[in-house]
Structure formats: structure tokens, C-alpha cells
C-alpha positions as CSV (number, residue, x, y, z in Angstrom):
1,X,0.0,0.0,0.0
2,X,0.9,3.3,-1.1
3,X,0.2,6.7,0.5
4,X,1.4,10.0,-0.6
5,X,-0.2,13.4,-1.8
6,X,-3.1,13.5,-4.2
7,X,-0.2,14.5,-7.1
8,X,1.9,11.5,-6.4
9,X,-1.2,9.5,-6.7
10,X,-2.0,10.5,-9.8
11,X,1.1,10.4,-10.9
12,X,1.1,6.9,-10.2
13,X,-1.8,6.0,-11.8
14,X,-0.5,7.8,-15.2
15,X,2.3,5.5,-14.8
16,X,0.5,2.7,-14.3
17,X,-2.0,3.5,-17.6
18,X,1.5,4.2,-19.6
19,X,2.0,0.9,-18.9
20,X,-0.7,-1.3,-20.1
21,X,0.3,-1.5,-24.3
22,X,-2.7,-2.7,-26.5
23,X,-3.1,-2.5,-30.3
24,X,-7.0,-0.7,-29.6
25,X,-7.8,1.9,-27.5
26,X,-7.1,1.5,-23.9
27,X,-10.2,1.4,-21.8
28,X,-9.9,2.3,-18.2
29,X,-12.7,1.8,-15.9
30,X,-12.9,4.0,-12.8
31,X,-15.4,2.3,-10.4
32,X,-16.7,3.1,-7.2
33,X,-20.0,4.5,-4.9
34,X,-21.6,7.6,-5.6
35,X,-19.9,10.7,-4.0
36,X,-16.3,8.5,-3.9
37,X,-14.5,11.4,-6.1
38,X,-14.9,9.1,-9.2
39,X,-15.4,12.1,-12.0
40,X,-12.5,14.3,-10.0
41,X,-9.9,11.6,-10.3
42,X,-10.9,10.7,-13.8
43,X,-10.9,14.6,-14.6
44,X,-7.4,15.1,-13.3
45,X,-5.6,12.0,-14.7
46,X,-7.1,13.2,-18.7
47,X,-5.6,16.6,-17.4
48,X,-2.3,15.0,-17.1
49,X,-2.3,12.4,-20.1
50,X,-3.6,15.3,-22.6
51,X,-0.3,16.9,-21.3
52,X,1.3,13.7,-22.4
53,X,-0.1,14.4,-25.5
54,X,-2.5,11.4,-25.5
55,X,-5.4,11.6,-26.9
56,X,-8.2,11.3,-24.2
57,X,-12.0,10.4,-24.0
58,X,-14.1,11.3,-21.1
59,X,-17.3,9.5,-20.5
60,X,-19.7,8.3,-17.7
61,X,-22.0,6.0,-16.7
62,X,-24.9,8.8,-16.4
63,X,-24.8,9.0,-19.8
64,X,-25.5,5.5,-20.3
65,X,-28.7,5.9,-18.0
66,X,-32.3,4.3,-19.3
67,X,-34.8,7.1,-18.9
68,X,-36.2,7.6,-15.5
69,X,-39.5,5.7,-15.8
70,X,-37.6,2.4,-17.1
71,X,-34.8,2.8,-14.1
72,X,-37.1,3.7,-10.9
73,X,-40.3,0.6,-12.3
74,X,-39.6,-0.6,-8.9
75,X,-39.8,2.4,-7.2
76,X,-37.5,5.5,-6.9
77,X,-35.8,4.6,-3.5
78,X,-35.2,0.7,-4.8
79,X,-31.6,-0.6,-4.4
80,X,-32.9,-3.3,-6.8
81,X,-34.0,-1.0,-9.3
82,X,-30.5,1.2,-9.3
83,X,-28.7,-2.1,-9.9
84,X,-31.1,-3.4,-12.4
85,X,-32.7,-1.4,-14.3
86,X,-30.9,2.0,-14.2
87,X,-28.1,1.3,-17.0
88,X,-28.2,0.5,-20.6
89,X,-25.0,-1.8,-20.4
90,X,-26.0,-3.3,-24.0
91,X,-25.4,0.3,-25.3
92,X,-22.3,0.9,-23.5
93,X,-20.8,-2.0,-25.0
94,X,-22.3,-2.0,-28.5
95,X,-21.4,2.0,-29.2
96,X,-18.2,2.4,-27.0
97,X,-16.4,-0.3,-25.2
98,X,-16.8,-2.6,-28.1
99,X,-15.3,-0.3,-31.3
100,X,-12.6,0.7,-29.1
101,X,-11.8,-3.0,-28.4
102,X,-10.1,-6.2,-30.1
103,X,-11.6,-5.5,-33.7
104,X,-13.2,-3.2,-33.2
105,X,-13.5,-0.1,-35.9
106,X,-12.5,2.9,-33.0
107,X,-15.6,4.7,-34.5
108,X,-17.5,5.7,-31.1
109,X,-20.4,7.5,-29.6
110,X,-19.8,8.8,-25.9
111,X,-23.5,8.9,-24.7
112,X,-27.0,7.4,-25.5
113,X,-29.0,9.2,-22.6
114,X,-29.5,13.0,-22.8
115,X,-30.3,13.7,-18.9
116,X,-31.7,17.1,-19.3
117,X,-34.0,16.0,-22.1
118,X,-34.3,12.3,-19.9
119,X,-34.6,11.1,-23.6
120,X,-32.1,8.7,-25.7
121,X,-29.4,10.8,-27.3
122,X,-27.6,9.8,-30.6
123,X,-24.4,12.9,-30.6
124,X,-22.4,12.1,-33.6
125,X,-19.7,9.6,-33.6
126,X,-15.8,10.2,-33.6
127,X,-13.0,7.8,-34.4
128,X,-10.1,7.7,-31.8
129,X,-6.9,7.6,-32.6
130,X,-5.6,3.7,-31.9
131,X,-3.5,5.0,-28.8
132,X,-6.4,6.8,-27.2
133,X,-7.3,6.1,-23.5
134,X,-11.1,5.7,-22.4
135,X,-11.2,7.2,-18.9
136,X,-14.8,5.9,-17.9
137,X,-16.1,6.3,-14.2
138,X,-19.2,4.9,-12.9
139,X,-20.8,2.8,-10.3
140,X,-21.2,-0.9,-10.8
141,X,-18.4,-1.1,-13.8
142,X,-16.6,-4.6,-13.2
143,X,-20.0,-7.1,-13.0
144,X,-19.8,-9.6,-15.4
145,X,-21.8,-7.5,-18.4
146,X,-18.7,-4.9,-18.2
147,X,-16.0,-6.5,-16.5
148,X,-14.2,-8.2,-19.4
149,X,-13.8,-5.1,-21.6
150,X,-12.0,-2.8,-19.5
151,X,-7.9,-2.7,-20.1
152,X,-7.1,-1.3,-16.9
153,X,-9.8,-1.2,-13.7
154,X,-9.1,1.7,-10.6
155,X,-11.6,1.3,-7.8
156,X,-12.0,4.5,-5.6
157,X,-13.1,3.2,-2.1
158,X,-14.1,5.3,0.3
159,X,-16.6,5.0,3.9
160,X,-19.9,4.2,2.7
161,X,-20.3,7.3,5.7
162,X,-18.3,9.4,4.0
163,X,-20.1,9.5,0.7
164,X,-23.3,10.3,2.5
165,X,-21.4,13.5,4.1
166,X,-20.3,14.0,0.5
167,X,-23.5,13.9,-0.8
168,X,-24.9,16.3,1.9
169,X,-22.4,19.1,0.7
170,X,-22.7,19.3,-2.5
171,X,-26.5,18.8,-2.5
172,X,-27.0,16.6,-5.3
173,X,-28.2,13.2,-6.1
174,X,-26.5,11.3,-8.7
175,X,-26.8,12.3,-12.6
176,X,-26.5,15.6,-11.2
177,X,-30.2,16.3,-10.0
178,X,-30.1,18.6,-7.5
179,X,-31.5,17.7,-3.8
180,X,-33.1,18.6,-0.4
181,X,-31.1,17.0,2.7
182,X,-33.7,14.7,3.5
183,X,-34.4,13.4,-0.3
184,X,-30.6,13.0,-0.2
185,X,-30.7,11.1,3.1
186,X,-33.2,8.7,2.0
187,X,-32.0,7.9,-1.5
188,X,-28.6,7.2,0.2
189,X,-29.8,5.1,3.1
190,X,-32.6,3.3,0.8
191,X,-31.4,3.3,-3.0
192,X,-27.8,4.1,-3.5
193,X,-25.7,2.5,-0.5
194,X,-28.2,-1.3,-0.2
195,X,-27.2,-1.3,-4.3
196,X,-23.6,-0.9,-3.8
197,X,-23.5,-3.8,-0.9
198,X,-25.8,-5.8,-3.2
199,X,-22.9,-5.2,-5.7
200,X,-20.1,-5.6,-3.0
201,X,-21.8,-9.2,-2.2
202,X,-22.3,-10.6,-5.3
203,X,-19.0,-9.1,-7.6
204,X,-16.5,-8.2,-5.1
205,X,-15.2,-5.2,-7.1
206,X,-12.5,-4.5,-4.9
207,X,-11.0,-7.9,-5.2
208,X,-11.1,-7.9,-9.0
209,X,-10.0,-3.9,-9.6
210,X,-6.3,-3.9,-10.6
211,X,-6.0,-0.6,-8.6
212,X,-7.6,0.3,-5.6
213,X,-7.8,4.0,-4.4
214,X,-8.4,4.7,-1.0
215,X,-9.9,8.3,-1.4
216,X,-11.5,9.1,1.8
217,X,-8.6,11.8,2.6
218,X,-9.0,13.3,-0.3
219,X,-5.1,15.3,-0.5
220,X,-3.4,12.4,1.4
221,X,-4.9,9.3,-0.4
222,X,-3.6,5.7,0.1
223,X,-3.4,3.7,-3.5
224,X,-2.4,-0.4,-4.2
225,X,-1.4,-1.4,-7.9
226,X,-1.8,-5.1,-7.9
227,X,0.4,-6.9,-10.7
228,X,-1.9,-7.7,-13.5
């Protein structure tokens, strides 16, 4: 186990993506519960790779969402529902993951759900360059629909706790909705955090990431980089 300051971890973790070498794309998940500092860390490592001069594609699992009637059938505060129903993973793999693969033709579309229209979205696709890197964060990413296309797999771990207090201060809910304390409270306590130990009990994400992130001190983080 590592420890260090928030720049030496993501220095490490540029490292580490520097060295995975694939003839496609190299798609890195960046899994982890709500409020864990997922989009930050993913934000700042395409900082530092664009510097690189790598050619980088940002995308999320909110932008794979189905629209809000299909993801909350069994009610808006189900834990069953958020791990069932709430993402198109078909998509995911069919317009993303897939062309930047083994085979695949690198021509990609980053989204299929507009959340401020909560309708599908079809944005225009691009072709990436065959060294890109796909930084993709996102809850649930390594179950068995996803797991075996990522090239690289970071989990951010952090206090189940701690993500509540998160959630509190910045007011939202996730895909950015904004949220009163108590509708905060109760989609933590009853929706997000019973779907992440329903995911923690039957994928074990943290035993199958090849990097785990310990992010609960934000500017003095603890990482582990497991030999792949």
C-alpha cells in the first residue's frame, strides 16, 4: 500500500495506464459508490495524459442511464431497481467499449442518454486515434456485463459514511439532479448504498480492480497497484 499526496497519486496511476500497451484503445474503468471522487480523479488524470499528449475520451455511466421511468419501475428509492434497471449496459458495449476494443473499428459514440432532455441521445460519432485512452467512471463497472472489456480497472473506495457526508455538501443526487437533505438522506440510506453492498456481495469489485484507491482523505490518499 501506497500513500502520498493527491499529485503523487495520480502520478502513479498515469504511470500505471502508460504501462498497459494494446493495439486498440485502452479502456480504463474508474469504479466506485456515488460521491467517492470518481469524475474528479478521472478529470485530473485526462488533465495529465492530454499533457502527455495522449489523446483522451471522457465518458460516464450517467450518460448511459435508461430514462427515469424504465430505471425507478420498482420504485424511486429501490436498491434493486438502481442495480437493475438504471443502466443501458448493451449500449455501452455496442457504441463504445466494443469499437474501441479487439476489432473493433475505433468509431465511437460517448453517450446514448441526454439527462436534461431524460430522452435517448444519438451525438455524432468520432474515431479515436488507436493510442487513445477511455477514462470511464461509474458505479457498478466490473460485474460480469462490463468486466471483461476494460484494459485497466481503478476502484476508488471510500466510507460508505463518508459518501453520504459528500453527498450532503454538495446537495446533489447522482446524474446531477439537484436535492433537499432529507431526499438526499433517504435515496442514500434506501437506493444508493443497499445497491452498492448488493454489488459488493455478489461481484466483489475490490478484489477484481487492478487498482484500488483509497480516497477518503481526499489530499493524502492511500493507493495499491496489484500486478496484473
Amino acid at each position: 500500500m501506497d500513500h502520498g499526496t493527491r499529485g503523487e497519486l495520480i502520478s502513479a496511476l498515469t504511470e500505471a495506464i502508460g504501462s498497459v500497451t494494446a493495439a486498440h484503445p485502452l479502456r480504463v474503468a474508474i469504479d466506485g459508490p456515488p460521491a467517492a471522487g470518481k469524475t474528479t480523479l478521472a478529470d485530473e488524470l485526462a488533465v495529465v495524459l492530454r499533457a502527455q499528449a495522449r489523446d483522451v475520451i471522457r465518458a460516464g455511466i450517467d450518460d448511459f442511464l435508461f430514462p427515469r421511468a424504465q430505471r425507478y419501475r420498482r420504485g424511486r428509492y429501490s436498491a434493486e431497481s438502481c442495480y437493475f434497471d438504471a443502466h443501458d449496459h448493451a449500449a455501452l458495449r455496442r457504441v463504445l467499449l466494443d469499437p474501441l476494443g479487439p476489432g473493433g473499428d475505433r468509431r465511437f459514440q460517448h453517450a446514448v442518454y441526454d439527462r436534461d432532455t431524460d430522452a435517448p441521445a444519438s451525438p455524432p460519432a468520432a474515431t479515436a486515434p488507436a493510442n487513445a485512452v477511455l477514462l470511464f467512471d461509474g458505479v457498478f463497472l466490473l460485474r460480469p456485463e462490463l468486466i471483461d472489456r476494460w484494459d485497466l480497472s481503478i476502484f476508488v473506495s471510500v466510507p460508505f459514511e463518508r459518501t453520504v457526508d459528500r453527498a450532503r455538501e454538495r446537495g446533489t443526487a447522482p446524474a446531477g439532479s439537484a436535492a433537499g437533505t432529507a431526499e438526499i438522506e433517504r435515496s442514500w440510506r434506501d437506493r444508493y448504498i443497499p445497491s452498492q453492498r448488493l454489488y459488493f456481495a455478489t461481484v466483489r469489485p475490490a478484489e477484481r480492480a487492478d487498482i484500488i484507491v483509497h480516497n477518503d482523505r481526499l489530499q493524502r490518499p492511500s493507493w495499491e497497484i496489484r500486478p496484473r
